[in-house]
C-alpha positions as CSV (number, residue, x, y, z in Angstrom):
1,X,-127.3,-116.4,200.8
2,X,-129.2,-113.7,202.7
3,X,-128.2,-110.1,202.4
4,X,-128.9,-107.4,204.8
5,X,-130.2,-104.1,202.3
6,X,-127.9,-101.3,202.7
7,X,-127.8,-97.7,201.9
8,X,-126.5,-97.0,198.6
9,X,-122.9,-95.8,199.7
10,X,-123.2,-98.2,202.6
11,X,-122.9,-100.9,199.9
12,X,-119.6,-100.1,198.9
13,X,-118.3,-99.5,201.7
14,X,-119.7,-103.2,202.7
15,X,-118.0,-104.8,199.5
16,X,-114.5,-103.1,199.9
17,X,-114.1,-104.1,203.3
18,X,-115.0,-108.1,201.7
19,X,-112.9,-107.6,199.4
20,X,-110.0,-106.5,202.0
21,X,-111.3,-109.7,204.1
22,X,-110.8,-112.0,201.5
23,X,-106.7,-110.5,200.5
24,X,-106.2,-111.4,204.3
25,X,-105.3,-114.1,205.8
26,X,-108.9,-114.7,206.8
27,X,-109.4,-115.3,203.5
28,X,-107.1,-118.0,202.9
29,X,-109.0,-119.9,205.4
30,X,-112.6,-118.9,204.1
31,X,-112.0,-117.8,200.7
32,X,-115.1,-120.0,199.1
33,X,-117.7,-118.5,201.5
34,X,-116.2,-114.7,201.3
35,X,-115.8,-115.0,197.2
36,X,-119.4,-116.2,197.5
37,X,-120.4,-112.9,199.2
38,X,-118.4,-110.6,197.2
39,X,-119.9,-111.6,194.3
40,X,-123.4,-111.7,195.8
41,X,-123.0,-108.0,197.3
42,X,-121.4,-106.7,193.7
43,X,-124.1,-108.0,191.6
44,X,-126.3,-105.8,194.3
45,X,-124.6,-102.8,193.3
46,X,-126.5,-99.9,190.8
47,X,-124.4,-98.4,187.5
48,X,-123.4,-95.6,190.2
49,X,-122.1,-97.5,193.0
50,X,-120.5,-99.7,190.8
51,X,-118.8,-97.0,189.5
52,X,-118.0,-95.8,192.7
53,X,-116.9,-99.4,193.6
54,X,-114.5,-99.3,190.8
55,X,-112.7,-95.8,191.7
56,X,-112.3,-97.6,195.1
57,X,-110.4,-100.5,193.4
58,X,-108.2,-98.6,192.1
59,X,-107.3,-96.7,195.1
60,X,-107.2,-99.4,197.4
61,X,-105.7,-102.4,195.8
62,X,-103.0,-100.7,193.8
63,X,-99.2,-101.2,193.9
64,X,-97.4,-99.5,197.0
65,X,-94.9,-97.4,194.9
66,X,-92.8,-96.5,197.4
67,X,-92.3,-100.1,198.0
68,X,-91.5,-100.6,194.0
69,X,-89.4,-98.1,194.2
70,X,-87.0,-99.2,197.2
71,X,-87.5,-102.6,195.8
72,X,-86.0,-101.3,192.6
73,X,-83.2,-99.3,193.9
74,X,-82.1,-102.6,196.1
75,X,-82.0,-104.8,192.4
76,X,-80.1,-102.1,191.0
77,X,-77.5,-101.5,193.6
78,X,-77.0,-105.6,193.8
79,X,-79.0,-108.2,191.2
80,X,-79.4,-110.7,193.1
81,X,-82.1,-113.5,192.9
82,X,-83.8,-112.3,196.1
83,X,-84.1,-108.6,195.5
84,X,-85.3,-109.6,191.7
85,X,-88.3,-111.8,193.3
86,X,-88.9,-109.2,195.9
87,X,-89.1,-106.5,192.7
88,X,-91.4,-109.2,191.4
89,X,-93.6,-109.1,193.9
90,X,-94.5,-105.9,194.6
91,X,-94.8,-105.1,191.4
92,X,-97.5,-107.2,190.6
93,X,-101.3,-105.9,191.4
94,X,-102.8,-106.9,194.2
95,X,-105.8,-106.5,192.3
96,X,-104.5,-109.6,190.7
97,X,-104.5,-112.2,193.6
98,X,-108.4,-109.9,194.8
99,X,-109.7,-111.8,191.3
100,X,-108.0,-114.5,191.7
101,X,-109.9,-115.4,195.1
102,X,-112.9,-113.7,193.9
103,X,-113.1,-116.6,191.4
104,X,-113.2,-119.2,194.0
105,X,-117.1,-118.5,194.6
106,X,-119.4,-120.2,192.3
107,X,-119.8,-118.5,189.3
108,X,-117.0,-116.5,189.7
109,X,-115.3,-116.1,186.2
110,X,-118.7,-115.0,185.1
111,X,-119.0,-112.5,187.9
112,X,-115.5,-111.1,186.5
113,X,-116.4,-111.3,182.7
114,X,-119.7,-109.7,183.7
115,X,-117.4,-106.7,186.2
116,X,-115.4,-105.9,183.2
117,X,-118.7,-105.5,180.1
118,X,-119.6,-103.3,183.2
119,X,-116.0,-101.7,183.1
120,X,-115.0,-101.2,179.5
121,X,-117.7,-98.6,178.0
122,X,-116.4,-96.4,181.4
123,X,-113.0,-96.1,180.3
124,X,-113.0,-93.2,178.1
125,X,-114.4,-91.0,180.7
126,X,-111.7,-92.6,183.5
127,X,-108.7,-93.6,182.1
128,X,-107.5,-94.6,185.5
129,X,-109.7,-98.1,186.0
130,X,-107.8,-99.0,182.8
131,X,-105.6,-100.2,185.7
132,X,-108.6,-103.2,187.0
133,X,-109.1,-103.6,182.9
134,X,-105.3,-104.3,182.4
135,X,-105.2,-106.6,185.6
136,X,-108.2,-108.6,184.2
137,X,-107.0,-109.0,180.7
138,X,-103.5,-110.4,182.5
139,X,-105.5,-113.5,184.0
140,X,-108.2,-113.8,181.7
141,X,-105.3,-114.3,179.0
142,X,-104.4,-117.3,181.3
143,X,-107.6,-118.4,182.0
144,X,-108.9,-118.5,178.9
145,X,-105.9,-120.0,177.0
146,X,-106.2,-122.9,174.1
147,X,-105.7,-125.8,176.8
148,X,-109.1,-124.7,178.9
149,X,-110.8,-124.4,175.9
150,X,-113.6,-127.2,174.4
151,X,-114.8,-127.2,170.5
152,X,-118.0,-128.9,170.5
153,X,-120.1,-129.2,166.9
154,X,-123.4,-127.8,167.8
155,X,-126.2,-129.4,166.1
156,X,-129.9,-130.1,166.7
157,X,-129.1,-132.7,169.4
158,X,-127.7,-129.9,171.6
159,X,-129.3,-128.7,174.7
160,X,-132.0,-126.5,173.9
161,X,-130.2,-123.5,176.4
162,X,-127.3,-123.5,174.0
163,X,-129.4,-123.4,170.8
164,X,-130.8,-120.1,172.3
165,X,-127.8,-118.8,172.9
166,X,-126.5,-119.0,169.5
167,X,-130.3,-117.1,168.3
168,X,-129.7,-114.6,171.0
169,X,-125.8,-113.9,170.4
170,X,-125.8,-114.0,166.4
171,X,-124.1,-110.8,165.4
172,X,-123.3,-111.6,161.7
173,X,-126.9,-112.9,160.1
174,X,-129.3,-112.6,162.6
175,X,-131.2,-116.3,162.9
176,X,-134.9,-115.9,162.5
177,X,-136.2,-117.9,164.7
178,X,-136.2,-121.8,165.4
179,X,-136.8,-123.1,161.7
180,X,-134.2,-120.8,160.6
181,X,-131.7,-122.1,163.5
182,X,-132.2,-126.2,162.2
183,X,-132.0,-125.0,159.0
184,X,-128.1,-123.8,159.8
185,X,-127.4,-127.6,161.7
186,X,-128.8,-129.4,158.6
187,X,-126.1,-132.2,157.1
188,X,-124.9,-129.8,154.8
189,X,-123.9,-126.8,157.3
190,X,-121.6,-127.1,160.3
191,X,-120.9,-125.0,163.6
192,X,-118.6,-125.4,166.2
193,X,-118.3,-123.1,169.1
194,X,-115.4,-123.2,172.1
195,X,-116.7,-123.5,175.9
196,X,-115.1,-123.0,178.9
197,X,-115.6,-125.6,182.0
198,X,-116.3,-122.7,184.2
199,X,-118.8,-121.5,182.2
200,X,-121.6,-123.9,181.4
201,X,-123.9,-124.4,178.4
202,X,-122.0,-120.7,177.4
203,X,-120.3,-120.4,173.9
204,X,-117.4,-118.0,174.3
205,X,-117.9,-118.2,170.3
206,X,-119.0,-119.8,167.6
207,X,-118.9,-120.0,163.8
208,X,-121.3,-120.9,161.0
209,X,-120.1,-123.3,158.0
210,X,-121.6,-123.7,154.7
211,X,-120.7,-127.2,152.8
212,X,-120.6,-125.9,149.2
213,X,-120.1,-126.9,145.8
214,X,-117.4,-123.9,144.7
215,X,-117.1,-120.5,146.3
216,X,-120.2,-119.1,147.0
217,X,-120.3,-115.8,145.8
218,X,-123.7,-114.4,147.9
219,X,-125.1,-115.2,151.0
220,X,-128.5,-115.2,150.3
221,X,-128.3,-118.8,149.3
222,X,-126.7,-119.9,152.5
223,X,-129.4,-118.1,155.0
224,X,-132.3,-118.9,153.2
225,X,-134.4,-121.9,155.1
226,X,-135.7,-123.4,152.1
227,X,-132.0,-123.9,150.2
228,X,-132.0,-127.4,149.3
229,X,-129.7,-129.6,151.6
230,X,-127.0,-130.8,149.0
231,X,-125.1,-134.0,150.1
232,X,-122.3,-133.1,152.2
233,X,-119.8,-135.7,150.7
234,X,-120.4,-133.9,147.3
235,X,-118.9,-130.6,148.5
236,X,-115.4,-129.5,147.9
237,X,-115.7,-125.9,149.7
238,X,-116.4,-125.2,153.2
239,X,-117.9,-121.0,153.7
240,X,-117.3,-119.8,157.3
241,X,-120.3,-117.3,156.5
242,X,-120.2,-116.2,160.1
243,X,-118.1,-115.6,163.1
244,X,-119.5,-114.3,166.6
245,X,-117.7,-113.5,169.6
246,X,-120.2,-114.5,172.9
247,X,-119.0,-112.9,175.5
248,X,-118.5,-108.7,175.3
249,X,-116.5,-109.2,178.7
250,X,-114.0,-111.2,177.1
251,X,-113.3,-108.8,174.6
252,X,-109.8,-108.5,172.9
253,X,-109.3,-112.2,174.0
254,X,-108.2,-113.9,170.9
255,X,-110.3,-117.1,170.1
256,X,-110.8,-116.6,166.6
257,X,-107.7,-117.6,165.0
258,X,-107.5,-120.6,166.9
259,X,-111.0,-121.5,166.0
260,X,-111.0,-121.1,162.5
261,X,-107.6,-123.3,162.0
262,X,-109.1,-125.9,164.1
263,X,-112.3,-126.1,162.2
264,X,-110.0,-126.3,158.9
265,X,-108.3,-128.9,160.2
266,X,-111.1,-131.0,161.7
267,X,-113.6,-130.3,158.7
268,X,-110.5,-131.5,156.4
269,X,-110.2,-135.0,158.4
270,X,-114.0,-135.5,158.0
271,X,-114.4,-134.4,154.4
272,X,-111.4,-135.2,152.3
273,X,-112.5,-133.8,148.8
274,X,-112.4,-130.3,150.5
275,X,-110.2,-128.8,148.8
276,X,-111.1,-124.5,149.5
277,X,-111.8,-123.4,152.9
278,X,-112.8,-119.6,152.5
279,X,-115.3,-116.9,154.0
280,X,-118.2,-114.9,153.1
281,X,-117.4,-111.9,155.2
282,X,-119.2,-108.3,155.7
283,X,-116.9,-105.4,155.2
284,X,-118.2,-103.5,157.9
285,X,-116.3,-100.2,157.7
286,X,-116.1,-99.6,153.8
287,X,-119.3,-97.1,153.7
288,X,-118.1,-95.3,156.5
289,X,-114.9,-94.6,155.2
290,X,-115.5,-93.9,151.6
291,X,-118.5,-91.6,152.9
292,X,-116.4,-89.7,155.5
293,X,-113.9,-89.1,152.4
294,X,-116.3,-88.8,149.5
295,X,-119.6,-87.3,150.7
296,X,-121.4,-87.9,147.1
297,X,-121.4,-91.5,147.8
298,X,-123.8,-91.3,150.6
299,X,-127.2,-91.0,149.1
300,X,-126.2,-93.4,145.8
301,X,-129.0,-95.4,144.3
302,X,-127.6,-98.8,144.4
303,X,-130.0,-100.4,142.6
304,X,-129.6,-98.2,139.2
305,X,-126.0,-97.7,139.1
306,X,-124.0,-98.0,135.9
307,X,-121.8,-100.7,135.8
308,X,-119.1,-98.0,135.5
309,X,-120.7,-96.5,138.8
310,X,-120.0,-100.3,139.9
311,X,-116.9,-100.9,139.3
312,X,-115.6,-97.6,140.6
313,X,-117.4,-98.4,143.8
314,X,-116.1,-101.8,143.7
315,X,-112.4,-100.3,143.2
316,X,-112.4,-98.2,146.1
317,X,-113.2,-101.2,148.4
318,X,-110.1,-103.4,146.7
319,X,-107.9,-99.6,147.8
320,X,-109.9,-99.4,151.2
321,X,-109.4,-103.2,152.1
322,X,-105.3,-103.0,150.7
323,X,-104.6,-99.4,152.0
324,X,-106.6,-98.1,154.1
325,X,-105.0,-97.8,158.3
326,X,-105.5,-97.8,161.4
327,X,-102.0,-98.1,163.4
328,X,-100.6,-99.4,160.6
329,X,-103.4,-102.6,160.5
330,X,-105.8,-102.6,158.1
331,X,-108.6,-100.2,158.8
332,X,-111.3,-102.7,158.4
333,X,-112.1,-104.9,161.5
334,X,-113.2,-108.1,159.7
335,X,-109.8,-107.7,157.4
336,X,-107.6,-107.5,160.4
337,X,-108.8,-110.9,162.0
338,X,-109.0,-112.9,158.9
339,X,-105.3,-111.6,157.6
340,X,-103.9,-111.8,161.1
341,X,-105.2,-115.8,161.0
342,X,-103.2,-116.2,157.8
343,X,-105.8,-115.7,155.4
344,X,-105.7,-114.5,151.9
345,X,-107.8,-111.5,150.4
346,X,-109.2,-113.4,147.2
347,X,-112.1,-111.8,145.6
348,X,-114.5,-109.3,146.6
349,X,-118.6,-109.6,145.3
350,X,-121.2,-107.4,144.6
351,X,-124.4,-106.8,146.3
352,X,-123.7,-110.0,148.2
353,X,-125.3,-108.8,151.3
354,X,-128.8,-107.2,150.2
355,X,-129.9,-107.2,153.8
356,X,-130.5,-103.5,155.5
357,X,-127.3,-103.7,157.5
358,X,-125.4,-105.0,154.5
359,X,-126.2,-102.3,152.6
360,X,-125.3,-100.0,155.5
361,X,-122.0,-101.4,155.9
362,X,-120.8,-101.7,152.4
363,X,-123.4,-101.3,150.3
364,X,-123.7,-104.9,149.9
365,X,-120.5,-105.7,148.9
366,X,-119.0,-109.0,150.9
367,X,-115.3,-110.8,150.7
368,X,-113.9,-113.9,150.3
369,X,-111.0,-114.8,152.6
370,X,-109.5,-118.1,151.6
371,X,-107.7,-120.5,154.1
372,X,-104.7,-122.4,152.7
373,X,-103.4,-124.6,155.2
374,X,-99.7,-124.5,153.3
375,X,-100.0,-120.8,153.1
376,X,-101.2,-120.2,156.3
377,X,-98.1,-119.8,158.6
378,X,-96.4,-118.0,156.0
379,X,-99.4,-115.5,155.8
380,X,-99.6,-115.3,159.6
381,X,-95.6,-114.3,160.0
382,X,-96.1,-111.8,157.0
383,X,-99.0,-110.0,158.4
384,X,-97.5,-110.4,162.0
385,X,-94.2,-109.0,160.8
386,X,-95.2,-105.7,159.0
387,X,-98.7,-106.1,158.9
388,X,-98.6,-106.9,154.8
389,X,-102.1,-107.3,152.9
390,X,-101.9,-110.9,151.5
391,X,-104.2,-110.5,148.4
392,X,-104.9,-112.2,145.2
393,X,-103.8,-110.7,141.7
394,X,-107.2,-110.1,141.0
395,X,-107.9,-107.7,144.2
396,X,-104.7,-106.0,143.4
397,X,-105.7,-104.8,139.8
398,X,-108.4,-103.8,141.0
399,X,-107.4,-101.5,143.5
400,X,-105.2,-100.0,140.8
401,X,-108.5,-99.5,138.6
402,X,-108.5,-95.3,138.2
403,X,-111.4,-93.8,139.9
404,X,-110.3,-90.3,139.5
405,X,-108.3,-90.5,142.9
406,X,-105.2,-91.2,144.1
407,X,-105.4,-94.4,146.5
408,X,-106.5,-93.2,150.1
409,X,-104.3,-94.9,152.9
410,X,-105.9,-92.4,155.6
């Protein structure tokens, strides 16, 4: 499609008046063909108009109040069917049905998971397009619900764009390069990532698997290229070393639980002397937190500390991961996911993560999260219920381990 150039504000002005063609009744008629230039003329648009643009959303295609309001007073004076759908509907954003027929060009959902990365880091200085971010959330939510979603394994038989994806999007371990990548599809490693049909050869996630004989207690093992490849049908512990969500646009979109209780089950089916499904996880907030509490930790020597220096440091991560908050979840981002998918908090390991960002994060430390498929409802309601820290005997004591300190629970 050919675009005529614009001026800048001439640009927005263009799109809004598309965007008002496609809500009307013209657009019922054309909607493929005026989607296909909305999208066209947004992905024209420079970090200013597009801001611009966004203001203009918000303004324009916002509920008619008054009309809420006498829609409202008419269900309250008589609740009747008619005056609750008419409540219903103008109510509802007409944002809404904009991105619903904005999705009718090609390449539409990723035009609207590419408008809101644009949108998010914006909304601390405009509060107000939290109104477009709320109305996009509501259909992605529907969109992007477990029935549209595909697991696929990927392995070294996967198209070569998708391969690159996962080296580009890797936000865990980073993958060095093509011999590191086949390395993490041999026999003895699995990875499975959900796709969307409206969004080709692009993983919305995906998550790395170790086959293992017992927990593994460090990482290094599991990322190095020249590890051994152990036969798979010897293992009896699957490690979910790493988790990565794809797609920044579809952030706060939930796809992890379901992912990681799929894989349990579906690994389970294929390997029946599994018997331990757990993670290796990064604990990506600890040295933050303990630093912003305890300033003397910040400039430790990690390689020649005490093993009393040790286990103090390794108590204060057991009390940060058990009490530590934020809105009464668990402070650390990694814990929340992994307790809120019914996992357990079983044993935390030292100077797992030797990497420069492990060291950053936690000063190497790493966790195991174990998966019991019997416990895992129970887990799930307990956590969901009053947010409770599901933890093994063994983290517990050691949060109780005296450093000197009361526990912290800021």
């Amino acid at each position: 499609m050919f675009l005529r150039k614009r001026p800048a504000g001439g640009r927005v002005n263009a799109l809004l008046m598309l965007c008002q063609a496609l809500l009307s009744r013209r657009g019922e008629v054309s909607g493929a063909r005026l989607a296909s230039e909305v999208v066209a003329t947004y992905q024209s648009l420079s970090e200013a108009e597009a801001g611009a643009f966004f203001d203009r959303l918000v303004a324009t295609f916002s509920p008619d109040l008054a009309a809420v309001r006498a829609a409202a007073e008419a269900f309250a004076r008589e609740t009747s069917p008619d005056h609750l759908l008419r409540l219903q509907q103008v109510t509802e954003s007409p944002l809404q049905e904009l991105f619903r027929r904005w999705n009718m060009a090609p390449g539409g959902t990723a035009s609207l998971i590419a408008l809101r990365q644009r949108l998010l880091p914006t909304l601390a200085d405009h509060r107000h397009r939290g109104r477009i971010d709320e109305d996009l959330m509501h259909l992605f939510r529907s969109w992007f619900n477990r029935g549209f979603l595909v697991l696929q394994r990927i392995d070294w038989r996967t198209p070569a764009v998708v391969l690159e994806r996962l080296i580009e999007y890797e936000a865990v371990h980073q993958i060095q390069g093509w011999r590191d990548l086949r390395r993490r599809l041999e026999s003895d490693r699995r990875c499975f990532a959900f796709f969307h049909p409206a969004l080709s050869n692009e993983p919305l996630i995906f998550i790395e698997v170790a086959l293992t004989e017992g927990m593994a207690t460090e990482v290094t093992p599991l990322l190095d290229p020249d590890t051994p490849v152990i036969d798979p049908s010897r293992a009896d512990t699957a490690i979910f070393y790493s988790i990565t969500n794809c797609q920044d646009g579809l952030r706060g979109i939930s796809f992890g639980n379901v992912l990681v209780k799929q894989v349990v089950e579906d690994l389970g089916r294929e390997f029946r002397r599994l018997k331990t499904f757990a993670t290796l996880s990064p604990i990506p907030g600890f040295r933050a937190w303990l630093t912003a509490r305890e300033p003397r930790w910040e400039n430790v020597d990690i390689a020649n500390m005490s093993v009393a220096t040790r286990r103090e440091l390794t108590a204060l991560c057991a009390r940060y991961l058990l009490h530590a908050k934020r809105d009464n979840e668990p402070a650390d981002s990694v814990a929340r996911f992994h307790l809120a998918n019914g996992a357990s908090l079983e044993r935390l390991n030292w100077m797992t993560d030797r990497s420069p960002a492990g060291l950053q994060r936690s000063f190497g430390l790493m966790a195991n999260y174990a998966y019991r498929l019997d416990d895992l409802e129970m887990n799930h309601e307990a956590y969901a219920r009053a947010f409770r820290v599901k933890a093994s005997r063994m983290i517990e004591r050691l949060a109780r381990v005296e450093t000197g300190r009361s526990p912290a629970t800021a």
